[in-house]
C-alpha positions as CSV (number, residue, x, y, z in Angstrom):
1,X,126.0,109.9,80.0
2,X,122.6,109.7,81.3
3,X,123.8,108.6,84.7
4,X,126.6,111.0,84.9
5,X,124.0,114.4,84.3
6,X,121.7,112.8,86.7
7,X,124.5,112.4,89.3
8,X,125.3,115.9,88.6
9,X,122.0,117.7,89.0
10,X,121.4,115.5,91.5
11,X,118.3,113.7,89.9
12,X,117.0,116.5,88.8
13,X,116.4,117.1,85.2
14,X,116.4,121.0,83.6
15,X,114.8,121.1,81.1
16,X,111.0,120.6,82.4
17,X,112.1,124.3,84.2
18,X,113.5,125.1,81.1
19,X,111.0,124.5,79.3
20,X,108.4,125.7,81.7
21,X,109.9,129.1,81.9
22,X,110.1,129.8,78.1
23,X,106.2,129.0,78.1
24,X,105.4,131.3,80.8
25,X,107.2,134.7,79.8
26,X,106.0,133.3,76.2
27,X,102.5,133.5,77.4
28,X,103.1,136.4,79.5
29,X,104.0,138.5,76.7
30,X,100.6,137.4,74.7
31,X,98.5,139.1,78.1
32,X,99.3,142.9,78.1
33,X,96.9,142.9,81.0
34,X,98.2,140.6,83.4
35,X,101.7,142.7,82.2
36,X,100.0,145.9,83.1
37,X,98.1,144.5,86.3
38,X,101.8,143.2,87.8
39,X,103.2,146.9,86.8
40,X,100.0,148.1,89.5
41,X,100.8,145.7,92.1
42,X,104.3,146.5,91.9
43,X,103.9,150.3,92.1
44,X,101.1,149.9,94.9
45,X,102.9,147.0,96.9
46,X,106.0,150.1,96.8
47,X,103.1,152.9,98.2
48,X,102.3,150.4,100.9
49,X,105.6,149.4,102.1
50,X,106.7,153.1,102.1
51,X,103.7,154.2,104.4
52,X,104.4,151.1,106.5
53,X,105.3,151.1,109.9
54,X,108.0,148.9,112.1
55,X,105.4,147.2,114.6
56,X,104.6,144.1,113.1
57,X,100.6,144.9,114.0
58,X,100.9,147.5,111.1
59,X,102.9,145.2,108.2
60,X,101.5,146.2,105.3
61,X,101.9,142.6,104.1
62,X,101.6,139.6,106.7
63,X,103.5,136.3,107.0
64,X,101.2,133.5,106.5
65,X,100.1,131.3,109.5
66,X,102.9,128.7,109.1
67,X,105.7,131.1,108.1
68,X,108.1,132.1,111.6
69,X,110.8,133.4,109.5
70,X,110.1,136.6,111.2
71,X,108.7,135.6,114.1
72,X,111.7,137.3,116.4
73,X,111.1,140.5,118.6
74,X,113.9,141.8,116.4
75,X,112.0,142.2,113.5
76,X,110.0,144.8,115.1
77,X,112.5,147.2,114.7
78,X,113.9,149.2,111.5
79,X,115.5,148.0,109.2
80,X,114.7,144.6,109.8
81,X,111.3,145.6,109.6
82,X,111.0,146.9,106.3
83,X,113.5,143.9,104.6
84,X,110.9,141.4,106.5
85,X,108.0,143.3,104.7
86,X,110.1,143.5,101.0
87,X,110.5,139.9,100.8
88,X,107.1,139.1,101.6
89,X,105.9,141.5,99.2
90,X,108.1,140.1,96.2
91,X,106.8,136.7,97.6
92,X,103.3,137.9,97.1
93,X,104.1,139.9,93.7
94,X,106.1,136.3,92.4
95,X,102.2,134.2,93.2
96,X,100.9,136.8,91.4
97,X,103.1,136.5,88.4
98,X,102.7,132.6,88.2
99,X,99.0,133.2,88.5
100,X,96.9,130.8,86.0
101,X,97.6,132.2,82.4
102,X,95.5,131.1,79.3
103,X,97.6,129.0,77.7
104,X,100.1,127.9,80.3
105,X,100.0,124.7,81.3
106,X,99.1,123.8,84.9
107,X,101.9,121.4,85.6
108,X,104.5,124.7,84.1
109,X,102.8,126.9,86.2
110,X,103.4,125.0,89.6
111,X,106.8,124.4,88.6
112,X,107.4,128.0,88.2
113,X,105.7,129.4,90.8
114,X,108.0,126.8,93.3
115,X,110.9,127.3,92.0
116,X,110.8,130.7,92.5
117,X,109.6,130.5,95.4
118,X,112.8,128.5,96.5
119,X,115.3,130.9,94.9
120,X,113.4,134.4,96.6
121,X,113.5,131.5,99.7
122,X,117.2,131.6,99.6
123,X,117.6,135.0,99.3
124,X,115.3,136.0,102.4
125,X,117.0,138.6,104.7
126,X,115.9,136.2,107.4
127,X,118.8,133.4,106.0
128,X,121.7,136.0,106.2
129,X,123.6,136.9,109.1
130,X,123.9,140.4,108.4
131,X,120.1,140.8,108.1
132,X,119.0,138.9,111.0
133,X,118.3,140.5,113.9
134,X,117.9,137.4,115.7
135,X,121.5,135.8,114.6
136,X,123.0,139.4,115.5
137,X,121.4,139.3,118.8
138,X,122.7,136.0,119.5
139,X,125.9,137.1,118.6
140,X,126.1,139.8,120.4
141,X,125.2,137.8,123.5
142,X,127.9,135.3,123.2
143,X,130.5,137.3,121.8
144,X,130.6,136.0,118.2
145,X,130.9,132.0,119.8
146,X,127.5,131.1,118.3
147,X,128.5,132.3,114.5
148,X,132.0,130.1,115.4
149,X,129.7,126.8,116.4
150,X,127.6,127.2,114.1
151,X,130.5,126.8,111.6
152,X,131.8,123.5,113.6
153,X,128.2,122.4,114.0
154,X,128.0,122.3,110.1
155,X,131.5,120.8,109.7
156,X,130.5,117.9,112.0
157,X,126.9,117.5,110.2
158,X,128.9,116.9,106.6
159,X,131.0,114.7,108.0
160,X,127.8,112.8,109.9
161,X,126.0,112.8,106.7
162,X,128.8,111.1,104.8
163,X,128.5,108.1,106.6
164,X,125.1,108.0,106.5
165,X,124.5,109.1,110.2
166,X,121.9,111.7,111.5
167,X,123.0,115.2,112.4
168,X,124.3,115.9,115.8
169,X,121.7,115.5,118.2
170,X,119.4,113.8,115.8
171,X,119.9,110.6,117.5
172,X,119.9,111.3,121.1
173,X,116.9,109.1,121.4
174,X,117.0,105.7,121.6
175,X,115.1,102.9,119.1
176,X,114.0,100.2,121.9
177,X,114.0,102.4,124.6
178,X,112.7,106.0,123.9
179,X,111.5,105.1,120.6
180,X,109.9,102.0,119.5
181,X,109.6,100.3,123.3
182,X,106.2,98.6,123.4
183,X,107.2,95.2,124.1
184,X,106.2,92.7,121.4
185,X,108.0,89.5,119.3
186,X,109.3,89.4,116.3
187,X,108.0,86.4,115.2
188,X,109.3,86.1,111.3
189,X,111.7,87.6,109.1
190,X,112.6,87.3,105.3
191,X,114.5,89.5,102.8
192,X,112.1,92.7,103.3
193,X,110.2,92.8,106.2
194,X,109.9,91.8,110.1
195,X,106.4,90.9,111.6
196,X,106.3,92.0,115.2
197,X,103.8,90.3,117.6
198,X,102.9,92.5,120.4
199,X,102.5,91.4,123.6
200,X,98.9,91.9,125.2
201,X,98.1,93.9,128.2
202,X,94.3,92.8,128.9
203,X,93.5,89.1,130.3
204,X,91.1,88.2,126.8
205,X,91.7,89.8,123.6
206,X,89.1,90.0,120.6
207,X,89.3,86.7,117.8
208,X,90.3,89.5,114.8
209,X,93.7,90.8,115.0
210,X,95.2,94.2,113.6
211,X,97.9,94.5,111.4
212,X,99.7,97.5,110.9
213,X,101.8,98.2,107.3
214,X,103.4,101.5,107.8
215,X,105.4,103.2,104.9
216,X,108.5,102.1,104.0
217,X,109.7,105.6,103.1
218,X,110.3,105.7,106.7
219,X,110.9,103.4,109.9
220,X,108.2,101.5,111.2
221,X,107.8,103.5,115.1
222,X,105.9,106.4,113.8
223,X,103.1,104.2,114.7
224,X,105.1,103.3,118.0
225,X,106.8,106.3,118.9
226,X,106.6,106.7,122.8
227,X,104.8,104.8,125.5
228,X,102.2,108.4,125.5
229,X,102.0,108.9,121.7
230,X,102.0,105.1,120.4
231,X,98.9,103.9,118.7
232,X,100.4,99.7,118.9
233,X,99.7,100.9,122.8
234,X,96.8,102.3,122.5
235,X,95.5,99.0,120.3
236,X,96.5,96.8,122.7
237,X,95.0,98.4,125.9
238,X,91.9,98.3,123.8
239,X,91.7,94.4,123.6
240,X,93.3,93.7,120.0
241,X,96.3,91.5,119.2
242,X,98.5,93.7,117.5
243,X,101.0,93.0,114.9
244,X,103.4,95.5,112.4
245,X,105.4,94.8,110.1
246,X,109.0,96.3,109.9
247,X,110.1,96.7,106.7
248,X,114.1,97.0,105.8
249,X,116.5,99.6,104.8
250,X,116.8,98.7,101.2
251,X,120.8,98.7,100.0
252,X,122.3,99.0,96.0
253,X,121.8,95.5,96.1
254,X,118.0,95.2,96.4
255,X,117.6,97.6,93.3
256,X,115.6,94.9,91.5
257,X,112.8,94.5,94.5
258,X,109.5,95.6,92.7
259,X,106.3,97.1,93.8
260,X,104.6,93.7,94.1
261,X,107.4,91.7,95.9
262,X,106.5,94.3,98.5
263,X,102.8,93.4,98.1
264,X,103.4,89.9,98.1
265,X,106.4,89.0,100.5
266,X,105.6,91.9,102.5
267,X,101.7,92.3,102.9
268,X,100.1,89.2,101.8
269,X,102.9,87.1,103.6
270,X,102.0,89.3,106.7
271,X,98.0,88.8,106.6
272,X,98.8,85.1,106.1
273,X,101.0,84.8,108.8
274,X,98.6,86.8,111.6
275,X,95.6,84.8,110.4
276,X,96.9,81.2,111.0
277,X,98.6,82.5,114.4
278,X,95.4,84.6,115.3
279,X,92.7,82.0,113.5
280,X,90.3,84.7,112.6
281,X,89.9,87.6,109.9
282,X,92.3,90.4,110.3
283,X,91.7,94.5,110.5
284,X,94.5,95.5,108.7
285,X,95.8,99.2,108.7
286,X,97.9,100.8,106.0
287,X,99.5,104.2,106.7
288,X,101.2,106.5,103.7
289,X,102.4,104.5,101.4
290,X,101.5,101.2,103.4
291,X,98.0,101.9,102.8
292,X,98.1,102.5,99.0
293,X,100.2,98.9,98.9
294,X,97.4,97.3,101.2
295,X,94.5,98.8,99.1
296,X,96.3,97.1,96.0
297,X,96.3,93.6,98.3
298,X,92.7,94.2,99.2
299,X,91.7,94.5,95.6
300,X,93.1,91.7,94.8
301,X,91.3,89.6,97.6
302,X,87.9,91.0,96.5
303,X,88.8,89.9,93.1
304,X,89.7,86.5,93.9
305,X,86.7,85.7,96.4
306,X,89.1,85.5,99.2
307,X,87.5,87.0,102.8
308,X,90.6,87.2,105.0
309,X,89.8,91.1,105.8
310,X,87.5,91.8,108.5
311,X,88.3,95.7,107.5
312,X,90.7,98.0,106.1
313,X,91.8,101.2,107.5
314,X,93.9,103.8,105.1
315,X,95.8,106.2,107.1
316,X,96.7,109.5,105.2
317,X,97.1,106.9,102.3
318,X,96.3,107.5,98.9
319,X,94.7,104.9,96.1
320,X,93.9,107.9,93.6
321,X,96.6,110.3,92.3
322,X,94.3,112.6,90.3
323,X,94.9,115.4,92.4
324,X,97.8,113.5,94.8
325,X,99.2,117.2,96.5
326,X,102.4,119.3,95.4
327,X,104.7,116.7,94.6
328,X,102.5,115.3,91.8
329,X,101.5,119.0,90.5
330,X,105.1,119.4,89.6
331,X,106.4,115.7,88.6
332,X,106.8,114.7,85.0
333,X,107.9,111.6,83.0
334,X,110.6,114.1,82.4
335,X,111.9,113.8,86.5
336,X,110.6,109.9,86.6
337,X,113.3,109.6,83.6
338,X,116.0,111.5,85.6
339,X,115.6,109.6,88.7
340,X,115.7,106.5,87.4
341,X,118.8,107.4,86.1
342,X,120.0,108.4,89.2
343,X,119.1,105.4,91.1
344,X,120.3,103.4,88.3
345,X,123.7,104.5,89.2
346,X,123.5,104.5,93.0
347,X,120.6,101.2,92.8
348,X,118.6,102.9,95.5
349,X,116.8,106.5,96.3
350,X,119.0,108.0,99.4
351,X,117.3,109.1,102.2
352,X,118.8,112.6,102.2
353,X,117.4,112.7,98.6
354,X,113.9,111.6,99.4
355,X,114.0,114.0,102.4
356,X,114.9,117.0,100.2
357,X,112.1,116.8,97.9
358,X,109.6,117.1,100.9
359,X,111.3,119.9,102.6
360,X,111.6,121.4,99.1
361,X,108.1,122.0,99.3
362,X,107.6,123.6,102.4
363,X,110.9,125.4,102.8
364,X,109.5,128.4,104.7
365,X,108.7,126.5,107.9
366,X,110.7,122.6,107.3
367,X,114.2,124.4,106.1
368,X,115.3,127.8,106.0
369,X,114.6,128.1,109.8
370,X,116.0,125.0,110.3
371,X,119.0,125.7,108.9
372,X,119.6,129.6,110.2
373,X,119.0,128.0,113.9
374,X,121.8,124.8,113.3
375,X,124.5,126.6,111.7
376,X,123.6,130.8,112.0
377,X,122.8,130.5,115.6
378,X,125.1,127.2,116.2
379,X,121.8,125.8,118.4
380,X,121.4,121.9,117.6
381,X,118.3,121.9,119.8
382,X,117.0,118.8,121.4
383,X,115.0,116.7,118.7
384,X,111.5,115.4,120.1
385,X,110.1,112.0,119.0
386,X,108.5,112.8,116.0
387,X,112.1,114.7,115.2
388,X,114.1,112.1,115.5
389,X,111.6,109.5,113.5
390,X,111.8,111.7,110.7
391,X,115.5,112.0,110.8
392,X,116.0,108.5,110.8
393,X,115.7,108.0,107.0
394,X,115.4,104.9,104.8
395,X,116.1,104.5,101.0
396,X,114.0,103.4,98.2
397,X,114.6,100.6,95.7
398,X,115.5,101.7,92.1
399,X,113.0,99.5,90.5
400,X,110.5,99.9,93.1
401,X,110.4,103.9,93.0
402,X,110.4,104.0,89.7
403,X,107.3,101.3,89.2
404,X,105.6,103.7,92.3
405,X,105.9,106.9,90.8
406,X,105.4,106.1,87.2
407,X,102.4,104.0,88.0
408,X,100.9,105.9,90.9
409,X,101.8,109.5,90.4
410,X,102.1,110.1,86.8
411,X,99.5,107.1,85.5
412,X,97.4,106.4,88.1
413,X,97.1,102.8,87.6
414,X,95.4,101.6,90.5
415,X,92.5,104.1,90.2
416,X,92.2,103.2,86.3
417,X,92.1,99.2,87.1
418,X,95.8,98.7,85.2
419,X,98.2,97.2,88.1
420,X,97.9,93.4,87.4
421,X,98.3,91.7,90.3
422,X,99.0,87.6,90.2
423,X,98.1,87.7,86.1
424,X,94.8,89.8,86.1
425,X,94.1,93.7,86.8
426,X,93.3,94.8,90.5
427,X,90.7,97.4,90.7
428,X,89.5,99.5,93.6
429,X,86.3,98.7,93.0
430,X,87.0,95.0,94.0
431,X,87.7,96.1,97.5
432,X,84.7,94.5,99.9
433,X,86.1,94.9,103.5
434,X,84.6,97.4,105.3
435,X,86.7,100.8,104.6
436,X,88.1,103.3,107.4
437,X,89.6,106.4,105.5
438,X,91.7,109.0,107.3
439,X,92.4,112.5,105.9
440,X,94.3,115.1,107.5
441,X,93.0,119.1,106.8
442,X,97.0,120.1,106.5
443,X,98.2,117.4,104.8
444,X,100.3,118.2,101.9
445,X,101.8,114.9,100.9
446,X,98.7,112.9,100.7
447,X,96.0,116.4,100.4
448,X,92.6,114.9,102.0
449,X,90.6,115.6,99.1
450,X,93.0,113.4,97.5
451,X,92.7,110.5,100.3
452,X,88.8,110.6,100.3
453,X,88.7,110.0,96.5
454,X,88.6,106.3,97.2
455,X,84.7,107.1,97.8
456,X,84.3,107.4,94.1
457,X,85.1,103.6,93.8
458,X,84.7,101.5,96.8
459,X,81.4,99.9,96.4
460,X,81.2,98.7,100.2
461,X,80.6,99.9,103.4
462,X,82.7,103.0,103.9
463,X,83.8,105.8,107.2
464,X,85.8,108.7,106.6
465,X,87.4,110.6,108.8
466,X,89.0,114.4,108.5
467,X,91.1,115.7,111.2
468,X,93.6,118.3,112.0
469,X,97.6,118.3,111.5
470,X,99.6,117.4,108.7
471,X,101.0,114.3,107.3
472,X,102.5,112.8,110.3
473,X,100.8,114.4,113.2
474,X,97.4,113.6,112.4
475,X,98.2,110.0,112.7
476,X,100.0,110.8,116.1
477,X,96.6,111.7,118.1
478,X,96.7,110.2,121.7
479,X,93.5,111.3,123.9
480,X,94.5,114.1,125.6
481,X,95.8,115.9,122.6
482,X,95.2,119.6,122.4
483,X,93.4,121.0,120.0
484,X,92.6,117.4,118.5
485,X,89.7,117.5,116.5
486,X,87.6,115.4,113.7
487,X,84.9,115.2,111.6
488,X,83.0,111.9,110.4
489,X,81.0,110.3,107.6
490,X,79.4,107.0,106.9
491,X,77.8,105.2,104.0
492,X,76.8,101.9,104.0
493,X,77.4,99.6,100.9
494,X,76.3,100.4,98.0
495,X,74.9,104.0,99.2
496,X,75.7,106.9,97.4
497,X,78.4,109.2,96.4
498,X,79.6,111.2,99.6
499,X,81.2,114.2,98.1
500,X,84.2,116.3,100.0
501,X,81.5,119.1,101.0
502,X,79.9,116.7,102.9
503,X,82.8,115.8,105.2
504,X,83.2,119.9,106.0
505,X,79.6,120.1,107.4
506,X,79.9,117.0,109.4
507,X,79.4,117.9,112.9
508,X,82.9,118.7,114.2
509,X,83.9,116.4,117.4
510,X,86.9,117.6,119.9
511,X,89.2,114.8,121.1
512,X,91.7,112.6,119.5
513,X,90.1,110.5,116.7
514,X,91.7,107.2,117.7
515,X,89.1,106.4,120.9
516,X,86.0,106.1,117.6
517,X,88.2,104.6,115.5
518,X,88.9,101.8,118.0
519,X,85.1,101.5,118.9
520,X,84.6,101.4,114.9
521,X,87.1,98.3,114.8
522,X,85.4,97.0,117.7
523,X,81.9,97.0,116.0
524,X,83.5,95.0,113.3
525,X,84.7,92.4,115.7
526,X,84.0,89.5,118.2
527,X,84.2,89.4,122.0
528,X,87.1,90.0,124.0
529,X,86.8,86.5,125.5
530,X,89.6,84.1,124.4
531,X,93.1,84.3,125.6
532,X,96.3,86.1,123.7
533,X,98.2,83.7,121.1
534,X,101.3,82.5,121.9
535,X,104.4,83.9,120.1
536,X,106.1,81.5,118.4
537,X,109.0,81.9,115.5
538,X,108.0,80.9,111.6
539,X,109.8,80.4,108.9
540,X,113.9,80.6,109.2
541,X,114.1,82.2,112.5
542,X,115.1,79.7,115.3
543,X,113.2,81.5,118.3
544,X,111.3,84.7,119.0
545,X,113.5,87.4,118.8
546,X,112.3,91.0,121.1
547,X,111.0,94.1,119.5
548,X,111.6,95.9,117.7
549,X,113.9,93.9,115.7
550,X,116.9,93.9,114.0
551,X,115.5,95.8,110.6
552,X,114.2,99.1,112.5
553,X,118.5,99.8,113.7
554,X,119.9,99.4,110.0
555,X,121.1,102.5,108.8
């Protein structure tokens, strides 16, 4: 029975919003004051709308930065205007309503407040055909076609996404040749990962190598994504042997892989692996979820005495979940218990599912306009790199997820010192590599507050790092990126607590941050004076196979 609701609503269990709406009008109604102060707004917000004019320099009530729902010329003009300016308004007056509320719980708060922002969303006159100026106009310009191939564009997309396949145009780029084409080895595979060996571009190299563990909520190339935007390249030209691994596309059957046979066959096997083929300490470099995993492994190697790690560098990775963004604001043992559920029936997390949970939370700018463009306007536009990276999806492990989220998001164990780890707790506070933290100032997956936490428990030497973007294009910052910016902070071992204010009155550098994080891994290493390993194959593999792989194409 349990299975059959969650296939049915999808994962998603009703009662927390059940439950959370009964406490808020319950509350509500205790507060004649915030009653009586919505009753103002309302009548005021209807004064200011009435004396507004078309021109979008005189909206009473502005879209924020990110929102381009009504970015069109044709909202300029009447009605369209004034419908632009109503939902913005009942936007504004809905934050209002779910405004903290003595007695209402934080987490019921949130969940209110988003899911009604997501059903006044849907209704936006910028998602309807009739009250979109912009569809209209494109209409009118090709005669009613683009309404008719919008409709066959969304036919085709259903029937793409039942066999698993991106939307049309999604995949016009290439893994191994657009995508993913910095040439390298793969020089050993088991059941859930590749290890890629790049190839070196330099005559010497430097005696530490780097190793890259990406997320595996997505594929690997986001840290290889074109010759221009790919930081393996940019490694390489900069001395280092370079290695990544590549992890797998999970299927039902690998519902019983858990959290640590990704830390053990994946990581550990990994840093093994690069230091016998390199013969020296390794930086190792976790991104997203990669770099909360490889924090767990370095724990467990400053706990044990081991020194295999000449540094560790978290990328928009997070180790405490106190305060872990939007997603944990609004998740509950409540949705942990319906996803399992879920992925208890299917034995893995689709991709599509993961996918909608993110874009749930930004809906404004990831999928209402996505969605009026692709099938209102029947325009599949051409997808750029980072496009077609994030709509090449990978699914999670039930057992896995499950272990993740309850013990990350909703416990926090790895902050509190409770994951064991080979029969003994791992603590953050065991981690003695040198640290290199990365936040990003629009982040909303892994907030940068939340990221630079890991200052309140690494006792060693520490650098963190703020820049601009979001989740994913922080991390993609070649030199030459405009508007790239950053802002640094050091403390050596054992110096004090460097709080968050600190990082916003660091002196603020232009430029991509990648050039001083490369010097900074350079400071931590040897000479570039002794020649590039050889590839060779290990374990089952009978020779070196070319990058990227096999794992990176499975769909």
């Amino acid at each position: 029975m349990r299975r059959a609701l969650a296939r049915a609503t999808a994962g998603l269990d009703p009662a927390p919003n059940l439950a959370a709406a009964a406490n808020w009008a319950n509350q509500l109604v205790r507060h004649p004051e915030r009653l009586a102060g919505l009753a103002a707004d309302f009548g005021g917000g209807l004064a200011l709308l009435a004396a507004s004019r078309p021109a979008r320099a005189d909206w009473s009530i502005k879209p924020d930065r990110d929102d381009k729902r009504f970015a069109g010329q044709g909202w300029d003009m009447p009605p369209y205007a004034y419908l632009a300016q109503a939902q913005l308004f009942a936007e504004k007056l809905w934050r209002t309503a779910c405004g903290p509320l003595p007695g209402l719980a934080e987490s019921d708060r949130r969940r209110l407040e988003l899911l009604g922002r997501l059903s006044l969303g849907a209704l936006s006159p910028s998602n309807w055909p009739a009250t979109n100026p912009d569809v209209l106009a494109a209409a009118a310009r090709s005669g009613g076609r683009s309404l008719l191939e919008g409709a066959a564009l969304w036919a085709r997309d259903l029937a793409r996404a039942a066999v698993g396949r991106p939307l049309s145009g999604e995949d016009a780029l290439t893994v191994g040749k657009d995508l993913a084409a910095t040439r390298g080895k793969v020089v050993y595979r088991n059941r859930l990962m590749e290890l890629i060996q790049y190839d070196a571009t330099t005559a010497k190299v430097r005696p530490e190598p780097v190793l890259l563990v990406p997320a595996w909520i997505m594929k690997f190339y986001i840290l290889d994504l074109t010759p221009e935007t790919s930081l393996v390249r940019h490694l390489v030209e900069a001395g280092f042997s370079v290695f990544a691994i590549s992890w797998r596309n999970p299927g039902p059957e690998h519902r019983d892989l858990s959290l640590d046979d990704y830390r053990r066959e994946g990581v550990a096997t990994a840093l093994d692996l690069v230091r016998s083929i390199c013969g020296a300490r390794a930086h190792a470099v976790g991104y997203c979820l990669g770099g909360t995993l490889l924090a767990l492994e370095a724990a467990r190697q400053g706990r044990d005495g081991e020194d295999g790690l000449a540094s560790v560098s978290l990328l928009a990775a997070q180790t405490d979940f106190e305060d872990a963004g939007d997603y944990r604001k609004l998740l509950t043992a409540a949705d942990v218990d319906a996803l399992e559920a879920l992925m208890s029936a299917q034995g893995v997390l689709e991709g599509w599912q993961m996918a909608a949970s993110f874009y749930a939370l930004r809906p404004n700018d990831m999928l209402w306009p996505r969605l009026v463009t692709r099938y209102l306007k029947g325009e599949a536009p051409a997808v750029d790199p980072l496009g077609a990276w994030l709509a090449d999806t990978t699914r999670m492990p039930a057992r896995m997820h499950v272990e993740y989220l309850r013990g990350c998001y909703l416990e926090n164990r790895l902050a509190r010192g409770g994951i064991d780890v080979d029969g003994a707790p791992a603590s953050l506070k065991d981690i003695r590599a040198p640290l290199f933290v990365l936040g990003a100032e629009l982040d909303h997956i892994a907030p940068w507050r939340s990221v630079q936490r890991i200052e309140l428990y690494a006792p060693g030497e520490r650098t963190f790092l703020l820049t601009g973007g979001g989740h994913n294009t922080s991390v993609v910052s070649p030199p030459g990126k405009p508007k790239a910016w950053y802002r640094m902070t050091t403390a050596g071992a054992g110096a004090p607590y460097v709080p968050p204010e600190a990082v916003e009155a660091a002196p603020r550098q232009d430029g991509s941050w990648w050039p001083a994080w490369t010097d900074w891994l350079a400071d931590r290493s040897g000479p570039a004076d002794r020649a590039a390993p050889a590839a060779r194959a290990f374990g089952d593999l009978s020779g070196v196979e070319p990058a990227p792989g096999r794992y990176v194409r499975e769909r």
